[in-house]
Wavefront OBJ file of the C-alpha trace (Angstrom):
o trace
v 123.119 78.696 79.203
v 120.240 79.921 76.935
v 116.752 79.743 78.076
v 114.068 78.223 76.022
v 110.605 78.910 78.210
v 110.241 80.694 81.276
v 107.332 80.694 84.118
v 106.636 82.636 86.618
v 104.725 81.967 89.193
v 103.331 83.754 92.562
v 101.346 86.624 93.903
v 101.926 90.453 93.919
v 105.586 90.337 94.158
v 105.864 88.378 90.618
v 102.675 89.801 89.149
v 104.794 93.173 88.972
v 102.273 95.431 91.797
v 104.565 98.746 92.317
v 105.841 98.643 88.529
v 102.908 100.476 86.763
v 103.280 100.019 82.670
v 99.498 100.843 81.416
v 100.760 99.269 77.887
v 100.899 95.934 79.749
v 98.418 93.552 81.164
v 96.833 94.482 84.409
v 98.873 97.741 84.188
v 102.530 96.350 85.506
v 105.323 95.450 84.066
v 107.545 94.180 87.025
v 110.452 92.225 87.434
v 109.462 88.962 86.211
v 108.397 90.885 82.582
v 112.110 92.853 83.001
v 113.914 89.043 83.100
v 112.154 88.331 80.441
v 113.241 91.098 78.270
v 116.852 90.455 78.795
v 116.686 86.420 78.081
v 114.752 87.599 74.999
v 118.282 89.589 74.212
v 120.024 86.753 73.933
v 117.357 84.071 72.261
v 114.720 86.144 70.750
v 112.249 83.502 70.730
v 111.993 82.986 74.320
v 108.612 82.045 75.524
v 107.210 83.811 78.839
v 104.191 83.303 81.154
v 103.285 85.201 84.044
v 100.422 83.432 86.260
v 101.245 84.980 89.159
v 98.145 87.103 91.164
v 98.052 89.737 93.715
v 96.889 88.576 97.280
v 97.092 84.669 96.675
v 98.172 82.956 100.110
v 100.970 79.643 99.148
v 97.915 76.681 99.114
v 96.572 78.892 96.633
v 99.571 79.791 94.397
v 100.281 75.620 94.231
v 96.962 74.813 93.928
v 96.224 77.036 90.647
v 99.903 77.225 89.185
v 102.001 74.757 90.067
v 100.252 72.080 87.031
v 99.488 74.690 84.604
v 103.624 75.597 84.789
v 104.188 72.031 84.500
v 102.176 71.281 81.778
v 104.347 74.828 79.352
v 107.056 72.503 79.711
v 109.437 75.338 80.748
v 113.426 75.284 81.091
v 113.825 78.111 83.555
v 110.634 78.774 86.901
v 110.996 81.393 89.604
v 108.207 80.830 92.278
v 107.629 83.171 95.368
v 104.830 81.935 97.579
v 103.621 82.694 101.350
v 104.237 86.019 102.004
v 100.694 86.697 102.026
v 100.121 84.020 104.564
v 103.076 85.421 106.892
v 100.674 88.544 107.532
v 97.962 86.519 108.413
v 97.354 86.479 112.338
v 98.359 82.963 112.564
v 99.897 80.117 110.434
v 101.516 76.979 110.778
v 105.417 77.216 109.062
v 106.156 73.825 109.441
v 102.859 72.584 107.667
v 102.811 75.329 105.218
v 106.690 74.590 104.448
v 106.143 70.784 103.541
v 103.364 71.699 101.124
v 105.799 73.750 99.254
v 108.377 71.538 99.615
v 106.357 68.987 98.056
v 105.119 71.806 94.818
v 108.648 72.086 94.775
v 110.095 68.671 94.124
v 107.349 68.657 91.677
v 108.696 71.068 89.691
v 112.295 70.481 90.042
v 111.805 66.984 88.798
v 111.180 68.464 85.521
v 114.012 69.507 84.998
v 113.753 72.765 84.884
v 116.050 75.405 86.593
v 114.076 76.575 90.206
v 114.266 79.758 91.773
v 112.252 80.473 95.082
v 112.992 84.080 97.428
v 113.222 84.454 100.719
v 111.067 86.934 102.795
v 112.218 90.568 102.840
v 113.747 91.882 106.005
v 111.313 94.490 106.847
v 112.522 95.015 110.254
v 113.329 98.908 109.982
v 109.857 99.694 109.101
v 107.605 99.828 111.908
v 104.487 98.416 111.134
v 106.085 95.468 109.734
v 108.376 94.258 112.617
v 105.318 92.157 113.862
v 105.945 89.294 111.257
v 109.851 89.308 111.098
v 110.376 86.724 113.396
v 107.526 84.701 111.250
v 109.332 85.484 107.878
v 113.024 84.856 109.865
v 111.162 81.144 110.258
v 110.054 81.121 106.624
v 113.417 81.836 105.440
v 115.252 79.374 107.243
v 112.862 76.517 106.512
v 112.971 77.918 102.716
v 116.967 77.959 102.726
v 116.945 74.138 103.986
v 114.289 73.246 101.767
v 116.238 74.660 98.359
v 119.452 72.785 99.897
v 117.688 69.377 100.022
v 115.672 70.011 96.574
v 118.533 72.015 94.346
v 116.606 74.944 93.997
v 118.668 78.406 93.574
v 117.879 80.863 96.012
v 117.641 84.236 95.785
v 118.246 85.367 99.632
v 115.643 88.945 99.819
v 116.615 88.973 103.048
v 120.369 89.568 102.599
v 119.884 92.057 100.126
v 121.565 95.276 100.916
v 119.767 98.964 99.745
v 116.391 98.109 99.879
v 116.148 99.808 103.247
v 115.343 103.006 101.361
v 111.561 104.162 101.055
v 112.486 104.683 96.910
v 112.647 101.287 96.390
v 109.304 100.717 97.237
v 105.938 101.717 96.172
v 103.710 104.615 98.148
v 101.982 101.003 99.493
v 105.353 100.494 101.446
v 104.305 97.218 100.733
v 105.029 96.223 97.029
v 108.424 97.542 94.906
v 108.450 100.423 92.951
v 109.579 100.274 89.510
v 113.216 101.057 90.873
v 112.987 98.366 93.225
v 111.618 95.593 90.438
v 114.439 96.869 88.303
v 117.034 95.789 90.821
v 115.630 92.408 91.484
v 115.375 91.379 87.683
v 118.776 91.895 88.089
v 119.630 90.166 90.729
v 117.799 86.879 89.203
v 119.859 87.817 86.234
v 123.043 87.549 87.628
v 121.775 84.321 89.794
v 120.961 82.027 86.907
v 124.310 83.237 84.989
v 122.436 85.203 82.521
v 123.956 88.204 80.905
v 122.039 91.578 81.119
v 122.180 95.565 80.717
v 120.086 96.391 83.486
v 121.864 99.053 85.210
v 120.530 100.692 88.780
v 122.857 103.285 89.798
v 123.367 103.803 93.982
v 121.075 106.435 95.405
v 121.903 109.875 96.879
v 121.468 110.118 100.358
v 117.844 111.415 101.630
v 117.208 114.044 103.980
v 116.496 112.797 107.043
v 112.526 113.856 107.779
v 111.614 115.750 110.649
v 109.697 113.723 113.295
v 106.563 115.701 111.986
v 106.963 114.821 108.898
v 107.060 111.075 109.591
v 103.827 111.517 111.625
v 101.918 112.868 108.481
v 103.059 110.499 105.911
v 102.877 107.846 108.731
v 98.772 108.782 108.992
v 98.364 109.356 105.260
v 99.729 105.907 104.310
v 97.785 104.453 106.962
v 94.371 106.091 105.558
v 95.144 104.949 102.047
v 96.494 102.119 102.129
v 96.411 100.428 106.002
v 92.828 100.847 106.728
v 91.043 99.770 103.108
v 93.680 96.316 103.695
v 92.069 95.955 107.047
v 88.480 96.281 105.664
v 89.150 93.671 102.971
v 90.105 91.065 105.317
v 87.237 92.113 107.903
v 85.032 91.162 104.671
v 87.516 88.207 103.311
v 88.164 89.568 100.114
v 91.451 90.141 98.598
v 92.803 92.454 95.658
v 93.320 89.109 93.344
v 89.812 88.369 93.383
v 88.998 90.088 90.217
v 92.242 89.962 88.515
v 93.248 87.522 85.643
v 97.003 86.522 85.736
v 99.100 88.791 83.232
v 100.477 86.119 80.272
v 98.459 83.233 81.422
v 99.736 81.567 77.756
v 103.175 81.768 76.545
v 103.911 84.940 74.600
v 107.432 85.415 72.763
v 109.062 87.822 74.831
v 111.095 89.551 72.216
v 107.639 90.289 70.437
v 104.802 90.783 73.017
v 107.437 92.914 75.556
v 109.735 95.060 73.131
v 113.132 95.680 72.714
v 114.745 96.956 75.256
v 118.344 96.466 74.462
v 119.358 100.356 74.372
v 116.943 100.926 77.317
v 118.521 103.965 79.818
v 118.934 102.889 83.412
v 116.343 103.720 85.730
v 117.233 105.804 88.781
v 115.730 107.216 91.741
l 1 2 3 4 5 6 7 8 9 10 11 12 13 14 15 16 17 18 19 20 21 22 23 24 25 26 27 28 29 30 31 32 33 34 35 36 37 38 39 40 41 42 43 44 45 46 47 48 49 50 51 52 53 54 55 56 57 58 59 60 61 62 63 64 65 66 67 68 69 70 71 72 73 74 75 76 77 78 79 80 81 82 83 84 85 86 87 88 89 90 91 92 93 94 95 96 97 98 99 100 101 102 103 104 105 106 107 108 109 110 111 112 113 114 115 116 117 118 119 120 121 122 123 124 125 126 127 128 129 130 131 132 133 134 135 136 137 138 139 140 141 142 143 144 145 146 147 148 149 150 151 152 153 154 155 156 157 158 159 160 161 162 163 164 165 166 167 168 169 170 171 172 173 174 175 176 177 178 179 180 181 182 183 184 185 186 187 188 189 190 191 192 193 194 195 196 197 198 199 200 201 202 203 204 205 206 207 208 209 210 211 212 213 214 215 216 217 218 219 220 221 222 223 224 225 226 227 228 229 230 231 232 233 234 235 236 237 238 239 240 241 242 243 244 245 246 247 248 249 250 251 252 253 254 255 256 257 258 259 260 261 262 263 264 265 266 267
């Protein structure tokens, strides 16, 4: 089917963070803009907003975009919520679930076609294996809830390849452009919707030298693990002074470009 209006909705992972495009608002482009573009392909006056924003925890994400998506009226959503929360020293799943069970219903009784993610496996990196348990939770409890609501699913956590640093940003936290490339396609091919996105398989990498590790190990943690740590000592986040991307409805075809001839992007 054709799409008329589509809404995203979330925090970093939707907002495009790891997908720098300085021509676009807030500097991204992501995966959410990349659907976007291809729906625009096929009816090139699809509408598009983005009101997703880096950092926001799930009461958050429902609290300040669950009515203004409502009230676009749109035919197709995609909605990623709680992933900040599943860093957080503590949280309770079951309570957290039912509240976005609840946004959920909401905005399936519109009508409108529902996507929601899973966590990401992030078992092989290190520094992540403290929450996988915690997102294993989260996905189960988000796989029952999109059973019992019709919502379509996109399964992160069953996705093969992105077990490869190139598919994610210097952060190791966010998707690089490679990695946002492969999920718009991915939601593509979900919702039935024909697309020219093409991501190639990688070449092997060298495997690093234990030395090596230990270097980029210590430089990622002094850019990018300690200032994270100081922000939540203070209770700030990265979102605080950001505005969401397409906050109104912009015709994709017009405000994002063509990008039917675009080249595949590889590693």
């Amino acid at each position: 089917m054709g799409w008329n209006t589509y809404v995203a909705l979330g925090d970093s992972f939707t907002e495009g963070v790891g997908d720098p495009d300085p021509t676009r608002p807030n500097g991204l482009r992501g995966w959410a803009d990349r659907v976007a573009e291809q729906l625009a392909v096929d009816n090139p006056s699809l509408r598009y907003a983005n009101l997703a924003i880096r950092g926001r925890l799930l009461d958050q994400v429902l609290d300040e975009q669950i009515d203004r998506a409502i009230s676009l009226q749109p035919d197709l959503i995609t909605i990623y919520a709680g992933g900040n929360d599943l860093m957080r020293g503590s949280v309770d799943l079951d309570a957290m679930m039912s509240r976005y069970e609840a946004a959920l219903a909401r905005l399936l009784s519109t009508g409108a076609t529902v996507v929601v993610f899973t966590a990401y496996d992030a078992g092989w990196a290190p520094i992540f294996r403290l929450t996988r348990g915690r997102s294993a939770i989260y996905n189960e409890l988000l796989r029952a809830i999109a059973e019992r609501q019709g919502a379509r699913i996109l399964d992160f956590w069953r996705l093969a390849g992105y077990d490869d640093y190139r598919m994610w940003d210097s952060d190791r936290l966010h998707m690089s452009s490679l990695g946002h490339t492969r999920m718009a396609a991915e939601v593509l091919e979900l919702i039935g919707a024909p697309h020219s996105i093409d991501v190639p398989p990688l070449a092997p990498l060298p495997v690093p030298t234990r030395e090596q590790r230990r270097r980029d190990n210590v430089e990622w943690a002094r850019t990018f693990l300690y200032p994270w740590l100081m922000r939540r000592v203070r209770g700030v986040s990265s979102g605080d002074s950001i505005s969401p991307r397409w906050p109104e409805p912009v015709v994709a075809a017009e405000a994002l470009g063509d990008v039917s001839a675009e080249p595949a992007t590889t590693g």
